[in-house]
Each structure stands twice: as structure tokens, then as C-alpha cells.
C-alpha positions in Angstrom: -116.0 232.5 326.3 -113.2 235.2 325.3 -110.3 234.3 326.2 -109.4 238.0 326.5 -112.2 238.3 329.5 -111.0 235.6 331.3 -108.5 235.4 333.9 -105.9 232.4 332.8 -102.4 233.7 334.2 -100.0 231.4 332.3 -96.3 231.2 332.9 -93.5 230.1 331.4 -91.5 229.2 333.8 -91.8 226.5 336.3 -92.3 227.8 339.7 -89.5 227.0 342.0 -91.6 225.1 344.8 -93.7 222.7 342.1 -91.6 219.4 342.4 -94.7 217.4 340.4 -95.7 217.7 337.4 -99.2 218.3 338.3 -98.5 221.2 340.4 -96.0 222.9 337.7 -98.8 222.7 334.9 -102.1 223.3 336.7 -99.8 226.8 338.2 -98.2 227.4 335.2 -101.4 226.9 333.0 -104.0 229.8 335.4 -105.6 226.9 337.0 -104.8 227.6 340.2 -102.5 229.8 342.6 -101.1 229.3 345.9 -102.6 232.2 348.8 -100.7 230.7 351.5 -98.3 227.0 351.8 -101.0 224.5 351.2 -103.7 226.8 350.2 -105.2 227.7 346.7 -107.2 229.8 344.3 -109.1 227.6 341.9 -109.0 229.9 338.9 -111.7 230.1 336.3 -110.4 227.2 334.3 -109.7 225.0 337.1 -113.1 225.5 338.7 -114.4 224.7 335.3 -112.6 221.3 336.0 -113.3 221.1 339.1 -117.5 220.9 338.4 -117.4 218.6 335.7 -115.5 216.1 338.1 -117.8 216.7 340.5 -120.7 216.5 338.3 -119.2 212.8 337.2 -119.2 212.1 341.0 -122.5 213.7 341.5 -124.4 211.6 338.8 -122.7 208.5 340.4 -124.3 209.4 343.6 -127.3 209.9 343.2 -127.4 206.6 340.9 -127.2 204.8 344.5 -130.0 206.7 346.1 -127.8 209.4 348.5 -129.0 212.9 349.0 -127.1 215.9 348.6 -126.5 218.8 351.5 -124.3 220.9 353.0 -123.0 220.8 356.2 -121.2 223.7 358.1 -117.1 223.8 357.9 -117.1 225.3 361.4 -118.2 222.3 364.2 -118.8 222.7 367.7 -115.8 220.9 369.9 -118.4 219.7 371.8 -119.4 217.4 369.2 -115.7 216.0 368.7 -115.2 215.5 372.7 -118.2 213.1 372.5 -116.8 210.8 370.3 -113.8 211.7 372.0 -111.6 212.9 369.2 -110.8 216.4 370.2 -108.1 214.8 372.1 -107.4 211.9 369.5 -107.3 213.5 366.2 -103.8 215.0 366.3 -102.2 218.2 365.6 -103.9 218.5 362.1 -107.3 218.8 363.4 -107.7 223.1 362.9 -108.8 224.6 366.0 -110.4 228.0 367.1 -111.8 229.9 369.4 -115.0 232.7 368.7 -115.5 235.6 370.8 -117.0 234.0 373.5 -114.6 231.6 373.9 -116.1 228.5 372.5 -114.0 225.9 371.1 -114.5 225.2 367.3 -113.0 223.1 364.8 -112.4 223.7 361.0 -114.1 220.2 359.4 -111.3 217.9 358.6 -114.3 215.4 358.2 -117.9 215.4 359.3 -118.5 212.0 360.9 -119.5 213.9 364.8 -122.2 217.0 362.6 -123.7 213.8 360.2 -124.3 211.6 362.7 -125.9 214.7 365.4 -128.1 215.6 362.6 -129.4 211.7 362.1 -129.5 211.1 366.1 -131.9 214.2 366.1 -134.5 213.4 362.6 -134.4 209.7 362.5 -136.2 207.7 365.4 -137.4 204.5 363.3 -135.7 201.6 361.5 -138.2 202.4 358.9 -136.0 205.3 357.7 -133.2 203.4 356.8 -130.9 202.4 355.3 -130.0 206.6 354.5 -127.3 207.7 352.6 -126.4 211.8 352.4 -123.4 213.2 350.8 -121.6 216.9 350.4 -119.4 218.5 348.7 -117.2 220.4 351.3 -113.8 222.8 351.6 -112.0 220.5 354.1 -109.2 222.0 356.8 -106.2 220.1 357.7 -102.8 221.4 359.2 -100.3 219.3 357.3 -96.9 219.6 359.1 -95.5 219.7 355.6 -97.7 220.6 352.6 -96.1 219.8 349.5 -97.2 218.6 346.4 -99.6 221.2 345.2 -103.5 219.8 345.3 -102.0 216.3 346.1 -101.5 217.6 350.1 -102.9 220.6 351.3 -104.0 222.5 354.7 -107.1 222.8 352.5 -109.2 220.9 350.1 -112.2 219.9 348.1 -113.9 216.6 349.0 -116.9 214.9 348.7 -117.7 213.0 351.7 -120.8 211.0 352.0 -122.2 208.8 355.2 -124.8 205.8 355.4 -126.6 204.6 358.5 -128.5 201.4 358.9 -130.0 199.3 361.1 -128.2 196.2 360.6 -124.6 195.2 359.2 -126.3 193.4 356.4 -127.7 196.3 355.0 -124.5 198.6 355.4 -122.7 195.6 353.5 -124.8 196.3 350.3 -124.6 200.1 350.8 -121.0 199.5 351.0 -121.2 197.4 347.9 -123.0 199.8 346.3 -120.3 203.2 346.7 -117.5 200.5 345.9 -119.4 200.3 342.8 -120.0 203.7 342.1 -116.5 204.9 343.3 -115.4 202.3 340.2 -117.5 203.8 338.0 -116.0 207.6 338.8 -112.5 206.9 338.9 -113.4 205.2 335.5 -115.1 208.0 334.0 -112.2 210.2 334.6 -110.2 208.0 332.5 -108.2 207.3 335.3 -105.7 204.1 335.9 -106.7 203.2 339.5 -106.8 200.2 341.4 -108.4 199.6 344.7 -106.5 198.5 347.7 -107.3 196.9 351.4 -106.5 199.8 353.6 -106.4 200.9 356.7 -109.0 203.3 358.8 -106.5 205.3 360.6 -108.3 207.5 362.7 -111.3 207.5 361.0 -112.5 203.9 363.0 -114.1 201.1 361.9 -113.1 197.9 359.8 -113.5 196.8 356.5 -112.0 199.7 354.3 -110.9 200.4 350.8 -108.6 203.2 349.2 -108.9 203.8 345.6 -105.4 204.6 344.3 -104.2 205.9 341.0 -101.0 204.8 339.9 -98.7 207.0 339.7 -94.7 207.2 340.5 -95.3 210.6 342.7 -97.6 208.7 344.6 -96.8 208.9 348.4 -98.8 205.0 349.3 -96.9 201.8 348.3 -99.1 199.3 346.7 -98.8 195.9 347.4 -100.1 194.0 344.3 -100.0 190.2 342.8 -98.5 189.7 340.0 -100.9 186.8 339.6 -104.2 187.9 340.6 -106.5 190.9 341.6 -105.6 191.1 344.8 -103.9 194.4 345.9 -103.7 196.5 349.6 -102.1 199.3 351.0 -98.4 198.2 351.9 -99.7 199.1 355.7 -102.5 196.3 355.6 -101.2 193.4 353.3 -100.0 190.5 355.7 -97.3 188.5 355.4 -98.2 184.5 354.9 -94.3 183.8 354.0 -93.1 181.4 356.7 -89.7 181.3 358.5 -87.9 177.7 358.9 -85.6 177.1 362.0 -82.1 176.6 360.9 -81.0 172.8 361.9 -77.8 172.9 364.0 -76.8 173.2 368.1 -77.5 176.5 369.9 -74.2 178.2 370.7 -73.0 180.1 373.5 -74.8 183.6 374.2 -71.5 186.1 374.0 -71.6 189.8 374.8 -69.0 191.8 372.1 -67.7 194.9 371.5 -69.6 197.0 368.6 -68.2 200.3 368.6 -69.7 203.4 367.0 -72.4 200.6 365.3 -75.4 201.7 365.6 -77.6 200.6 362.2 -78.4 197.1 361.5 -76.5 197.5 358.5 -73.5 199.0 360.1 -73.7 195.8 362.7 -73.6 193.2 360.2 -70.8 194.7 358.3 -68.8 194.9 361.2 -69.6 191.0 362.5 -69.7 189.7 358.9 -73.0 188.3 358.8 -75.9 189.0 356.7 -78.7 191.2 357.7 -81.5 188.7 358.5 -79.2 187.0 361.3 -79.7 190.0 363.1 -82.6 191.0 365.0 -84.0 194.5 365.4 -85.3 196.2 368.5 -87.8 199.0 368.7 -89.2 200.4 371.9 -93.0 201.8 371.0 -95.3 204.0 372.8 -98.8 202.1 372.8 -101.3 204.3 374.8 -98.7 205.8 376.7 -97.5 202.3 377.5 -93.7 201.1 376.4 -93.8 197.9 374.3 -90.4 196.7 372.8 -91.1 195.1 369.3 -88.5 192.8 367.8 -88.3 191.9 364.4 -85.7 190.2 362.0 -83.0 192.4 360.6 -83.8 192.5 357.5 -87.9 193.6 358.1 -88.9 197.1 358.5 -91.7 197.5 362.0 -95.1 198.3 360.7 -97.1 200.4 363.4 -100.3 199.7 361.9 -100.4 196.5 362.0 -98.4 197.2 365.8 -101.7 199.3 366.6 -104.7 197.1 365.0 -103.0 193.8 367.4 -103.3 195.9 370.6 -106.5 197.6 369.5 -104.9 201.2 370.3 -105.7 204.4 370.1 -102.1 205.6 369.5 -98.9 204.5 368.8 -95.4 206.4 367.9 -92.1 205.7 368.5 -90.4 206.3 371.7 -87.7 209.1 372.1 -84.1 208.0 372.9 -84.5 209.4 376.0 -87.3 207.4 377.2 -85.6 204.4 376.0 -83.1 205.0 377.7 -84.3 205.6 381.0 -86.2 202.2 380.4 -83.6 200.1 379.2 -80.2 202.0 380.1 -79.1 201.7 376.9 -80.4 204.3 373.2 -80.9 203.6 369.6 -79.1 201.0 368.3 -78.2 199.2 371.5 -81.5 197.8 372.3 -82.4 193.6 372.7 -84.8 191.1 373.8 -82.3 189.8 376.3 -82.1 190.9 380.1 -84.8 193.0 380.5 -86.6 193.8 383.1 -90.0 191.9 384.1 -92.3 194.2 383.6 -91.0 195.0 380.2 -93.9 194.0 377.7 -91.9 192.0 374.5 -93.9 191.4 370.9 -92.1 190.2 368.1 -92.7 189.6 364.0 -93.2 186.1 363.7 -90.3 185.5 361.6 -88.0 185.8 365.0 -89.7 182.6 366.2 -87.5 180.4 364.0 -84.1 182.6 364.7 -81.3 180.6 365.4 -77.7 181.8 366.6 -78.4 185.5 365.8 -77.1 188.9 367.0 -79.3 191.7 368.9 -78.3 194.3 371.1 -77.0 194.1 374.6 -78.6 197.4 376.0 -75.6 198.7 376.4 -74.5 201.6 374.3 -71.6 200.0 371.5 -72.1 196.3 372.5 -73.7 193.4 371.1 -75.2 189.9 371.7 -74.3 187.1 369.5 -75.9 183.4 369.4 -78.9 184.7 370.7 -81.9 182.0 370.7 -85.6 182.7 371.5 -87.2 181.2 374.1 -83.3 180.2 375.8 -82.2 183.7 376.0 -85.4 185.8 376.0 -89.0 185.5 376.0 -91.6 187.3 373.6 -95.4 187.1 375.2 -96.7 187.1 372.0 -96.0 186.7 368.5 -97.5 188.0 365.5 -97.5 189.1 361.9 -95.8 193.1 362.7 -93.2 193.5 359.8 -94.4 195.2 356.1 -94.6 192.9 353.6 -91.7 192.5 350.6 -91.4 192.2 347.2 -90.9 188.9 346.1 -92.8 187.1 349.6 -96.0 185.1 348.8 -99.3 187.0 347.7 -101.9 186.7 350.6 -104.5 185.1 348.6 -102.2 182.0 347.9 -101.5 183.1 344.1 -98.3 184.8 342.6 -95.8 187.4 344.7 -95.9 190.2 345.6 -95.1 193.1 343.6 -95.1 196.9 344.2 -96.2 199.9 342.6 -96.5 203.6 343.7 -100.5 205.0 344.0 -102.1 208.4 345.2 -105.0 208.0 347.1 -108.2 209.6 345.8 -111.2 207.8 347.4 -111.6 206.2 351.0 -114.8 204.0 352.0 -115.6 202.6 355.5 -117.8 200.6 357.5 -117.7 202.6 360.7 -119.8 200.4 362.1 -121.4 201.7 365.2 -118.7 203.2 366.7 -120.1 207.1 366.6 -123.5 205.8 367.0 -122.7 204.5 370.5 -120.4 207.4 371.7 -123.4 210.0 370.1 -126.4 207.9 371.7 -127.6 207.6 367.9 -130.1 204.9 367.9 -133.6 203.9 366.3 -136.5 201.7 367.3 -136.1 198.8 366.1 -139.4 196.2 364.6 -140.4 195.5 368.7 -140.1 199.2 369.5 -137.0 198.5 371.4 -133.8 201.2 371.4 -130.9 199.6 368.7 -127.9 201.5 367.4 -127.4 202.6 364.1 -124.5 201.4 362.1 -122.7 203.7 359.9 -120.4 204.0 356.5 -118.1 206.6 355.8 -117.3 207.3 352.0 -114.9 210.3 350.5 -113.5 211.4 347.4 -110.8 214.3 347.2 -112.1 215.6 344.6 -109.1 218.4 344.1 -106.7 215.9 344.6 -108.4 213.8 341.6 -107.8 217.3 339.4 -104.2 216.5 340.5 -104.1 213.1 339.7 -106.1 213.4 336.0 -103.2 215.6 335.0 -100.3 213.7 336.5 -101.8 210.4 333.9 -102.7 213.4 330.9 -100.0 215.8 330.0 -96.6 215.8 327.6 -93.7 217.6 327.6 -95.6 221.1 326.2 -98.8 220.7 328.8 -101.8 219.2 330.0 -103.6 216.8 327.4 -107.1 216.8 329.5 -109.6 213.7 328.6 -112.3 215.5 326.2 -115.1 215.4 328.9 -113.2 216.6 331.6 -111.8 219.8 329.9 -112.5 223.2 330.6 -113.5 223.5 327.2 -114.0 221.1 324.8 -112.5 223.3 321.5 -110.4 226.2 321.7 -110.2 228.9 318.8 -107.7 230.4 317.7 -107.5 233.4 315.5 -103.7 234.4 314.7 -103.9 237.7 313.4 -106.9 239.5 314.8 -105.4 242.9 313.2 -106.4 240.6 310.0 -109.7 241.8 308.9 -110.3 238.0 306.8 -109.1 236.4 310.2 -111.0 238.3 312.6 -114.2 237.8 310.8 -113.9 234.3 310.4 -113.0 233.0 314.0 -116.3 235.8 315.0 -118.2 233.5 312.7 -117.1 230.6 313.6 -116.9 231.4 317.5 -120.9 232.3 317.1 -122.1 229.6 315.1 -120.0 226.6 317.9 -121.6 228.8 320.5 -125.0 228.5 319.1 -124.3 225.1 318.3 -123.7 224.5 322.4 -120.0 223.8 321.7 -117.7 224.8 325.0 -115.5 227.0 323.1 -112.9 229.2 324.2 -111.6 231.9 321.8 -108.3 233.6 322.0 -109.3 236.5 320.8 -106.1 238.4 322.3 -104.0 240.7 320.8 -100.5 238.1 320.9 -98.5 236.8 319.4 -98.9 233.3 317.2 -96.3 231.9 319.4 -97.4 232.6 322.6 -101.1 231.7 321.8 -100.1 228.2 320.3 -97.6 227.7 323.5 -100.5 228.8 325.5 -102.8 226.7 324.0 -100.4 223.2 324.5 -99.8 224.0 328.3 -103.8 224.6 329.1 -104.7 221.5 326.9 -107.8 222.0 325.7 -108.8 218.8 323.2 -109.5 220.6 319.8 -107.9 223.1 318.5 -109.2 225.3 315.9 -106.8 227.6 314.2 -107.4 230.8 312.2 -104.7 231.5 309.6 -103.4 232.4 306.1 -106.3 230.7 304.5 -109.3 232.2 306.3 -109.9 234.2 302.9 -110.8 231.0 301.4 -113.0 229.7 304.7 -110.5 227.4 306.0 -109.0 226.5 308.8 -106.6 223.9 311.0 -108.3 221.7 313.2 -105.9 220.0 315.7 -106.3 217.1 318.2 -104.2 218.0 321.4 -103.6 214.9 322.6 -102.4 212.7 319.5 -101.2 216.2 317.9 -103.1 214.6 314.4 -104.1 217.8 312.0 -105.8 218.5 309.1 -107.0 221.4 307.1 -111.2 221.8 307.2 -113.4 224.3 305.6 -115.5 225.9 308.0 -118.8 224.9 306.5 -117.6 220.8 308.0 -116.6 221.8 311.2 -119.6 221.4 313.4 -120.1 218.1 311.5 -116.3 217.6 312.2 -116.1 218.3 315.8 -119.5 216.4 316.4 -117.7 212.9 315.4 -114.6 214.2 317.7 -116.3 215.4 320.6 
């Protein structure tokens, strides 16, 4: 391809709203532009990317036996209110009306249209297990897109869904995409690692995310620095234990703690150290208050908060509620005194407290020598604080340690939680009615783009793995004015192309520094340039990536680039 008849809008300068480097070089090097916050243009080069992911991801897929389709990006709300997620989805489910009125959503996901489509064709066991997969443009109204491809209002993503008749068969399906998700991220040349996770509003149990590391990544991983094991920071439980302090139980006393209102600010002012304090949050779980009480020192995780109630939602309750609740707002709130209808959880850890300070719900006062079980009840304990550095890997070996990851593949098991709100089911070996089970498996495959280039790139550009490029050898010839230079890089250009080389040539009338500036930034692997000794046949061939160089005569080069590429 000539470069002169393609449209690669490079920039020099870094566009004031790319904080990551991925967003700065795929903008500044044509391969993509924003149309509105969260929404972009794949340009030529980066849709040349774009396929040969997908064509990794493709390959991969059909090694495992799942069928490609399409599926339409506009679904019928009808189809959402029967698994009852219309309501539950949230904010960044896209919503529309036609001209008739009729409710539509823009496909954040396609769990509801897979699973109508399967209800409808399939009606025997003997059809399964039956794996399909898409690639789709995906619609999701971030409240704050940022980041480029890494989170947008829209996106490219392959999303593929299993059904089965038993849980036995979706574990080896499951098995199987776990597998081939490795074998992708690998391909890519990617440094990934995959984590226990959690559903979210997806559903189900038994779920991986597939993270490449990466210090802009927005997940924490929690990982041992002894074994494999490794899990979203949401979903890795806590096996550190809590010993009672030895010692008599003093005197409950109400004090004075004005204008205190963090746990730090607390413990400053009563000189004690931030685990003798305990924290108290009042939740929203389905609509229902829940005050959750950890120690001072541990951080609330709602996840976990949400997976022991089983719940649909939960979020923090405003000030306003807790204080009609509890008379008293943030930073005042406690176990002790509260009413009896008040429903009390607390982290395990607060089990074995011992003379320690909460709050007296009572705006700018405090409880010290507070003592579960003498001065306040919990009806239940359980593991509800995120794990730490340092505490005790889950699986018995090493501690924990943490690392930042960006999440570019999701798997499942649904289970047969849309097959039994749809009515999917199948006969079964008697001929009696039995619901399908389900997995759900997804790739953002524009927010793998993203994440390629934030692990390939240096201070001039991107450095893209060979296979992956838009082209694998770009041409350069300096001085096309240059009757010795333009006939070369023609000849050369023609006989690559022949050859079935991806080449692009920079045939453009520019400057030598602004085509070898061009050239770092888009990152092509090989670079072939055209110079001062194209009288005598030869040229510079360049690696991008290791910036090695040497000077060839053209008569090698296909021989050359065939050991390189």
C-alpha cells in the first residue's frame, strides 16, 4: 500500500485529553480518532490491527468447535424485562425509543438475544453442548470515559455463549475457552495473568478475568508471591486470623471528638493506632439498610457485602438517610445503641476486638473501650474487608502481593439463570422438559489493541509484535525527486508485493525527518530505507523494536526479511 493513498493522520503533539500512553500513540500515530467522549474512528491502520487480533481470536475459536454469527446491536426491552434486567442493569445500559414507541436497548451484551434464539431452534439434549460466538460494536454509557479504547461508551468485543444440558458438560466447555482465551492473550505477546473474579451483573458463579499487567490498569490484582494463585482484589478472601488481646474489659466511656470525622483523624486525636478503632458503614442492600462494621484499619468490600446476602444491589447510603436512621452522619456512626430493628454484619476481624473506639451516633463524639458481644451485638459475622498486602495467600502458600491489571477477557458459568427466567429448556434422554445451562465468554478486543501497545512502545512510538502489525515492513524512499531513489524503492515495493510481503511505502513527498519520525511513532517492525546508496542497489534495513541496522543489497532482502518475518 502507498502510504500517500492512505489516510494515517499523525501528530506531533500529544493531545491534551490522552493521559495513557496507549491513547497518546494509537491518536497521535492515525490509528484512531475520537467522534464524540468515549467514541472512536478506527482508522485504516488501526482496523488493520484490529482484524489480525481478531483473526488470532477467531482461529482460537473455532479450534474449540463455536460457530460464528451476528447478532443485532439494537434488542427488544422486552427481552431484558424477562430476565429482569431492564431494571437491574444500571444507568449504563443505552436505551431508546423507535417511532412507535417501543423500548430498545443498544447491546451492552447479548446474554437475553442468544439465549431467545436457542429457546426457539434447539428442543433436544441431542443438540448440545453448542457454543456461538460474534464479534460485535458494544454500547455502554460510562459516567466517565477516559482512557482512550481502555473505557469507552463504545467498543469492539467478541462475546461468545455455550449452552448444555448438564453442569458437567459446561465445566469442560469452560475448560476449554479458559484454554483458548490462554492461548490468545499469548499469541498477542501479551503478559497476562488470570484472576478469580467476580460476575457483577452478568450472574452466575465460577468466573475468571484475564488481566494484563500493566501500571494504568484500573483492577488490583491480588497475587502470591509463592504460587499461581491470583484473583481480582474484589474476590480474594481473607484467611488471616484476628487473636483477642488478653487483658480485663474496661469501662464503655462516651468522649468528646470534635470536628473528627475520618478514622485517621480519630486516632490521631485519641492516640491510638488505627486497627483499635472500628469503622461503621450503613449500606443499602435491596433497598434495605444494613450497618457493616469493620476494623479501622480494613477498607468494606461491597462485593463480597453483596455475594453473603445474595443481592441484587448494593451502594452506599447517603448521609441523609443515615441520619434519619441513626441520628447521627458520616463519621459518627457505631455498633452500639442502636435500634432493634437495625440489621448489624461485621468483618470477622471485629470478633476478637478488645477495648476499642467506634462512634457514638452522635455527631463529634466517640465510644471508647467498646467490646463485642458486652456492648453490641453483630447477627452475623463474616469475611467483608479487601484483602492486604502482606496477609496470608488463600491457598495456604506465600502473601499476598499486588500488582495493577487491565481486564481484557471475562468467562462465566451462568449457569441456568437466563435459561429459567427465558423458559429455555430441552428434552432431556426420558423426553421430559430440563433447563439448559449456560456460559458466557468475552474478549474486548479494542481494549486488547489498547493493551498490546501499552506492553510495546518506547519513548519515539509503538514497537508492535511482528504479527500483529499493520504491516509487517515499511519502505522508505527519502528522496523521491531522486530519480536512482525513486526507481529503486518502485522495484523493491513490487517485487515484496509480489512476494506477499505487507508492505507499506512512503512514497510521500516529505521530508527525511518527518518520514523517519513517522515511521518510529506508527511502529511498523522492519524498516527498509531508500538512500544515498540506491545507485549501487543498497539499502538500510532496520528492526523497530531492538533499533539493530545494517546495510543490505537489494538482491538479499526477500531472503533477509524471510528469516526476520
Amino acid at each position: 500500500m502507498r502510504q500517500s493513498n492512505m489516510l494515517i493522520p499523525t501528530l506531533k503533539e500529544v493531545p491534551a485529553d490522552a493521559e495513557i500512553k496507549s491513547h497518546q500513540l494509537l491518536v497521535r500515530g492515525g490509528f484512531i480518532r475520537q467522534i464524540a467522549s468515549g467514541v472512536y474512528s478506527f482508522l485504516p491502520m488501526g482496523q488493520r490491527v484490529l482484524r489480525k487480533v481478531e483473526a488470532i481470536i477467531r482461529e482460537e475459536m473455532d479450534n474449540i468447535g463455536a460457530n460464528e454469527m451476528v447478532m443485532p446491536a439494537m434488542q427488544p426491552a422486552e427481552l431484558w424485562k424477562e430476565t429482569g434486567r431492564w431494571n437491574n442493569f444500571g444507568p449504563e445500559l443505552m436505551r431508546l425509543n423507535d417511532r412507535h414507541d417501543r423500548e430498545f436497548a443498544l447491546g451492552a451484551t447479548h446474554e437475553e438475544v442468544i439465549t431467545s434464539i436457542i429457546r426457539d431452534a434447539v428442543k433436544s439434549y441431542k443438540r448440545l453442548p453448542l457454543t456461538v460466538y460474534q464479534f460485535q460494536t458494544k454500547f455502554r454509557d460510562e459516567k466517565r470515559p477516559r482512557f482512550g479504547l481502555m473505557r469507552g461508551r463504545e467498543f469492539v468485543m467478541k462475546d461468545a455463549y455455550s449452552f448444555h444440558d448438564s453442569f458437567d458438560s459446561l465445566d469442560q466447555v469452560y475448560q476449554k475457552m479458559y484454554q483458548a482465551y490462554e492461548n490468545i492473550f499469548r499469541r498477542c505477546g501479551l503478559n497476562f495473568r488470570a484472576v478469580i473474579a467476580d460476575s457483577g451483573a452478568m450472574g452466575g458463579k465460577d468466573t475468571h478475568e484475564f488481566m494484563v499487567l500493566s501500571e494504568v490498569g484500573e483492577d488490583t490484582i491480588a497475587y502470591s508471591d509463592s504460587s499461581e494463585y491470583a484473583a481480582n482484589i474484589e474476590m480474594a478472601p481473607v484467611t488471616a486470623t484476628s487473636t483477642s488481646e488478653q487483658g480485663e474489659l474496661k469501662e464503655l466511656k462516651e468522649v468528646a471528638t470534635p470536628g473528627k470525622r475520618t478514622m485517621q483523624e480519630v486516632a490521631d486525636f485519641l492516640e491510638h493506632p488505627l486497627d483499635k478503632g472500628l469503622k461503621a458503614l450503613m449500606f443499602k442492600v435491596d433497598g434495605n439498610l444494613v450497618l457493616v462494621v469493620t476494623r479501622g484499619d480494613h477498607e468494606v468490600n461491597d462485593i463480597k457485602l453483596k455475594n453473603l446476602y445474595k443481592a441484587e444491589t448494593v451502594e452506599l447510603a447517603t448521609e441523609e438517610e443515615t441520619k434519619a436512621a441513626l441520628g447521627a452522619g458520616f463519621g459518627s456512626l457505631g455498633p452500639v445503641g442502636l435500634p432493634d430493628d437495625m440489621k448489624v454484619v461485621a468483618d470477622q476481624a471485629v470478633k476478637s476486638a478488645v477495648n476499642v473506639t467506634c462512634g457514638a451516633n452522635k455527631d463529634g463524639y466517640h465510644y471508647v473501650n467498646v467490646n463485642p458481644g458486652r456492648d453490641f451485638k453483630v447477627d452475623s459475622y463474616a469475611d467483608l474487608r479487601f484483602i492486604q498486602q502482606g496477609d496470608p495467600s488463600p491457598d495456604g502458600k506465600g502473601t499476598i502481593q499486588f500488582a495493577r491489571g487491565i481486564e481484557v477477557g471475562h468467562v462465566f458459568k451462568l449457569g441456568s439463570i437466563y435459561a429459567e427466567r427465558m423458559g429455555a429448556t430441552v428434552l432431556d434422554e426420558q423426553g421430559k422438559a430440563k433447563t439448559m445451562n449456560m456460559g458466557c465468554y468475552g474478549i474486548g478486543v479494542s481494549r486488547t489493541v489498547a493493551a498490546i501497545v501499552e506492553q510495546y512502545h518506547d519513548e519515539r512510538g509503538i514497537t508492535w509484535p511482528a504479527h500483529l502489525a499493520p504491516f509487517q515492513v515499511h519502505l522508505l524512499a527519502l528522496n523521491m525527486k531522486k530519480t536512482e531513489q525513486k526507481q529503486l524503492a518502485e522495484k523493491i515495493y513490487d517485487s515484496l508485493k509480489t512476494a506477499g510481503v505487507e508492505i507499506l511505502f512512503d512514497d510521500r513527498a516529505e521530508r527525511a525527518g518527518v518520514k523517519f519520525a513517522d515511521s518510529d511513532l506508527i511502529g511498523i517492525p522492519l524498516r527498509i530505507t531508500v538512500g544515498k546508496r540506491a545507485g549501487e542497489g543498497y539499502v538500510e534495513l532496520k528492526q523497530r523494536a531492538t533499533g539493530e541496522q545494517t546495510e543490505i543489497h537489494e538482491s538479499e532482502l526477500l531472503r533477509q526479511l524471510n528469516n526476520l518475518v
